[in-house]
FITOR-894237 format. One record per residue (C-alpha): residue number from 1; z, x negated, y negated. Coordinates in pm, whole numbers, always signed. Example, Ala and Ser with C-alpha at 12.3 -4.5 7.8 and 13.67 -1.06 7.14 Angstrom:
2
R  tordren       w       u       v
R        1    +780   -1230    +450
R        2    +714   -1367    +106
***
This chain:
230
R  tordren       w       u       v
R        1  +16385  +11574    +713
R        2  +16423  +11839    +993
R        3  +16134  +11871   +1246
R        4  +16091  +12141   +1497
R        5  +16019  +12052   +1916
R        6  +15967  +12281   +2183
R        7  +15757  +12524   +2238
R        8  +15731  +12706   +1953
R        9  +15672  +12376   +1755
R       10  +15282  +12490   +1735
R       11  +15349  +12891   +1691
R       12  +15137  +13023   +1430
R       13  +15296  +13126   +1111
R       14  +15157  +13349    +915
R       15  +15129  +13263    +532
R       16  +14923  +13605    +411
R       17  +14810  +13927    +534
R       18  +14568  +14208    +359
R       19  +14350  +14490    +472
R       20  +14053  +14485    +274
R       21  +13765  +14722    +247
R       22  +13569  +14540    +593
R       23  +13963  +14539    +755
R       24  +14233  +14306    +807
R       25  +14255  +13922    +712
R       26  +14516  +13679    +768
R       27  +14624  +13287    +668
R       28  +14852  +13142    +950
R       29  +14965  +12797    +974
R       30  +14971  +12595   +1321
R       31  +15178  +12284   +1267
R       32  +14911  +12099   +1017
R       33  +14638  +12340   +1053
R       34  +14553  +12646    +934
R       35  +14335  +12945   +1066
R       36  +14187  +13246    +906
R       37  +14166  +13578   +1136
R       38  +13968  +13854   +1069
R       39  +14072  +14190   +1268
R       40  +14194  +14002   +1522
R       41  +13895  +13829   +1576
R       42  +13943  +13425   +1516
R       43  +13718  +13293   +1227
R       44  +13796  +12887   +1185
R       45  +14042  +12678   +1159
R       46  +14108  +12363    +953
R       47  +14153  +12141   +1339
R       48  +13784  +11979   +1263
R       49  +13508  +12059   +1036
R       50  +13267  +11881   +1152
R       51  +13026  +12146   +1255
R       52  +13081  +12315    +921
R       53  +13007  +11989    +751
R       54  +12672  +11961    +949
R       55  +12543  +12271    +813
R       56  +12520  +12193    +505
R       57  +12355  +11802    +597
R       58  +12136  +11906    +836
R       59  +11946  +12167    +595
R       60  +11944  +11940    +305
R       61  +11789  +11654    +604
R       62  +11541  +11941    +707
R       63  +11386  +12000    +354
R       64  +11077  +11849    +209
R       65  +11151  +11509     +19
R       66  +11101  +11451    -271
R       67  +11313  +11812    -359
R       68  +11528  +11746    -704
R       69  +11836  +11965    -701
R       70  +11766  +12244    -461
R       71  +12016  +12511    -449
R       72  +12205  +12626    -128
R       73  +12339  +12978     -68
R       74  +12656  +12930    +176
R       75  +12746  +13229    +334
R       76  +13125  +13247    +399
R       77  +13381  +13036    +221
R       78  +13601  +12988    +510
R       79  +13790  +12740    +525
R       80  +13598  +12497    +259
R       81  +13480  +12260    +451
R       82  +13097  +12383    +392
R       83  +13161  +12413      +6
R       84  +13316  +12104     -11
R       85  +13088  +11913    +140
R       86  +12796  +12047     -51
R       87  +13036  +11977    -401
R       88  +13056  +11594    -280
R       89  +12671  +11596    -250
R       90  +12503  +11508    -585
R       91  +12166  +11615    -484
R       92  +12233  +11957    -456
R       93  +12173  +12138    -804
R       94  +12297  +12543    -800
R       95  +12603  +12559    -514
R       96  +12626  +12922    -464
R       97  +12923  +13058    -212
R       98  +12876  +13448     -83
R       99  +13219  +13561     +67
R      100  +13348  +13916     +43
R      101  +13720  +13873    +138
R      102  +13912  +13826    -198
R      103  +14210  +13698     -21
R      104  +13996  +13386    +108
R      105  +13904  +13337    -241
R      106  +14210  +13354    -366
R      107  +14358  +13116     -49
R      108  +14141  +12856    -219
R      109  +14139  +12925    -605
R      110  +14521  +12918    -632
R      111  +14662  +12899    -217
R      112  +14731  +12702     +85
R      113  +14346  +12543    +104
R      114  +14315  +12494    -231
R      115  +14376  +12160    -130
R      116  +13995  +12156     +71
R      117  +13801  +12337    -200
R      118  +14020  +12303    -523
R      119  +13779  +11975    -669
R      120  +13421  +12181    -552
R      121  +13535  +12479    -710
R      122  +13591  +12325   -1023
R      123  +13205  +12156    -979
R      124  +12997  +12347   -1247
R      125  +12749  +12368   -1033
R      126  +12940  +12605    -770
R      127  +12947  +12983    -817
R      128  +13155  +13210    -626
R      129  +12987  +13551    -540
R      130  +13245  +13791    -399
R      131  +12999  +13995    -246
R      132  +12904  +14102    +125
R      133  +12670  +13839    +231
R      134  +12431  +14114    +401
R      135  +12406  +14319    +108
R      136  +12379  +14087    -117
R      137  +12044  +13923     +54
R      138  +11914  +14285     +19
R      139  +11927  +14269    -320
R      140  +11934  +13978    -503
R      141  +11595  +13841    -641
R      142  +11727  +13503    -648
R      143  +11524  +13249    -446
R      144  +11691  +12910    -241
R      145  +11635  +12647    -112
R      146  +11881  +12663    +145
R      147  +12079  +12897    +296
R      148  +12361  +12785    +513
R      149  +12498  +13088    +689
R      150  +12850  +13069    +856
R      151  +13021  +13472    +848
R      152  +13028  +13494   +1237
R      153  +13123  +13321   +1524
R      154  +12749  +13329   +1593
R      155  +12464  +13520   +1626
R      156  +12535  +13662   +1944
R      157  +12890  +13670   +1856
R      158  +12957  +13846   +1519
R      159  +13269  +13974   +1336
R      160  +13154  +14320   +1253
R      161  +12924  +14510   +1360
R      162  +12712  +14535   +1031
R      163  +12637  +14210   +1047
R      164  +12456  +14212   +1332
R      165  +12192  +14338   +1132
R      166  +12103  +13986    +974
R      167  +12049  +13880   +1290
R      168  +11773  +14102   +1351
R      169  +11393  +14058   +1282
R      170  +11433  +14318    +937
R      171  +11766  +14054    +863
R      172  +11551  +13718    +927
R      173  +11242  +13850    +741
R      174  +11488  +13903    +455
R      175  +11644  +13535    +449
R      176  +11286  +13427    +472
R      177  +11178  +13607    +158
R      178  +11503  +13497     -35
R      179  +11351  +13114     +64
R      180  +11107  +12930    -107
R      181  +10840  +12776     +75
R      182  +10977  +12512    +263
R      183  +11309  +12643    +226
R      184  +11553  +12565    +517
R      185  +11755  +12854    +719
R      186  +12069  +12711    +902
R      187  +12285  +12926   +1043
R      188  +12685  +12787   +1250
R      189  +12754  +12931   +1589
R      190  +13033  +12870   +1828
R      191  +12759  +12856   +2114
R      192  +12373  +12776   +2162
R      193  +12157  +13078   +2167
R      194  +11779  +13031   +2300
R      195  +11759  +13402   +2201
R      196  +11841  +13370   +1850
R      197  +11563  +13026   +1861
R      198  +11307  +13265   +1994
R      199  +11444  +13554   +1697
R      200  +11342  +13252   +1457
R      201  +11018  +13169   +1561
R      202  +10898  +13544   +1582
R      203  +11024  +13577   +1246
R      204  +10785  +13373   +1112
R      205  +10966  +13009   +1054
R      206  +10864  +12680   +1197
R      207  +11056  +12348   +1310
R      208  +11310  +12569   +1476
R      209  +11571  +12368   +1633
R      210  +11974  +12340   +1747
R      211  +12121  +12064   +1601
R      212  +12489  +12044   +1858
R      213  +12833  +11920   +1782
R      214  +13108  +11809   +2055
R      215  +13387  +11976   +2020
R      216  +13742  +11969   +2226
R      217  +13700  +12301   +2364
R      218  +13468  +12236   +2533
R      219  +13110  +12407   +2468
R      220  +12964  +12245   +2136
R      221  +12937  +12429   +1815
R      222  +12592  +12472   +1741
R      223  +12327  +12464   +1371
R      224  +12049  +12652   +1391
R      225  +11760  +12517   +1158
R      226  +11429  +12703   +1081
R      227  +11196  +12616    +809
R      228  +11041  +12844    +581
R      229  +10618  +12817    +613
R      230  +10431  +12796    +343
***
């Protein structure tokens, strides 16, 4: 077996490349890792997943007990890690996934990290919705009990400029409305945000709170939580 030393032992590699209606994606490999790139902007990686994994714990911690089978609206399939961790999960009930780049979908149905997602997207209970997250919580009428929301590097921090918009108090009164009572709003950043907290809180939702993961770069990845009132 031949293995490669130097300097360009960790060079990304990239596997895939399309331009899309929102712009450019792109699959590279780094050594054992992969990374997904969006317009030059860096999404996620495969290094960790730990964050991504407490999204999805943390709002199924945060909601009311006694809750059979709620159903959990992840925004972005990324990576996996989210989906698959909400697949291994028997208490959740409908697993929907809202991600509007075919090529990640078809990275995971049939490509490179089909090897993360490839057992939770066979789960009958998960549904892939290629759709535009953002538009899509304009106009669906379906109700959750969970939304874990993970399309940006952040809140203060987002990929393109439309979705900046979800951020907003119009954006946060609509995940609030696509809740039901006592639903649970978490959303992933690469940083805290006290101004996003206070966004939460004027929006309307209690038991607002930042939930913080060490990471090795440095400044922890951060899940917000908010909690839909009554």
């Amino acid at each position: 077996m031949s293995h490669t030393f130097g300097p360009d032992a960790d060079a990304p590699v990239t596997l895939d490349r399309r331009e899309g209606p929102y712009g450019e994606v792109v699959l590279r490999r780094r050594g054992e890792d992969f990374e997904i790139i969006a317009n030059g902007c860096f999404l996620m990686d495969t290094s960790d997943g730990r964050s991504e994994r407490l999204l999805i714990d943390a709002a199924l911690d945060a909601l009311p007990a006694g809750r059979g089978e709620p159903a959990v609206l992840i925004g972005g399939l990324g990576v996996g890690f989210s989906l698959a961790r909400a697949a291994a999960e028997p208490r959740w009930g409908r697993i929907a996934v809202a991600e509007r780049e075919r090529a990640i979908v078809d990275w995971h149905r049939d490509g490179p990290l089909a090897g993360i997602s490839g057992p939770a997207l066979a789960d009958p209970r998960t549904e892939i919705l290629t759709t535009d997250l953002v538009a899509y919580l304009r106009t669906t009428t379906d109700r959750y009990d969970a939304l874990c929301l993970d399309i940006d590097n952040g809140p203060d921090w987002t990929v393109t400029e439309d979705n900046s918009s979800l951020y907003s108090p119009a954006g946060l009164a609509g995940c609030r409305a696509r809740l039901t009572p006592g639903g649970v709003l978490a959303v992933w950043s690469a940083q805290p945000s006290a101004a996003f907290d206070r966004a939460l809180r004027n929006a309307g939702f209690k038991g607002v709170r930042a939930e913080e993961v060490g990471v090795a770069r440095g400044v922890p990845d951060v899940v917000h939580l908010a909690i839909r009132a009554d």
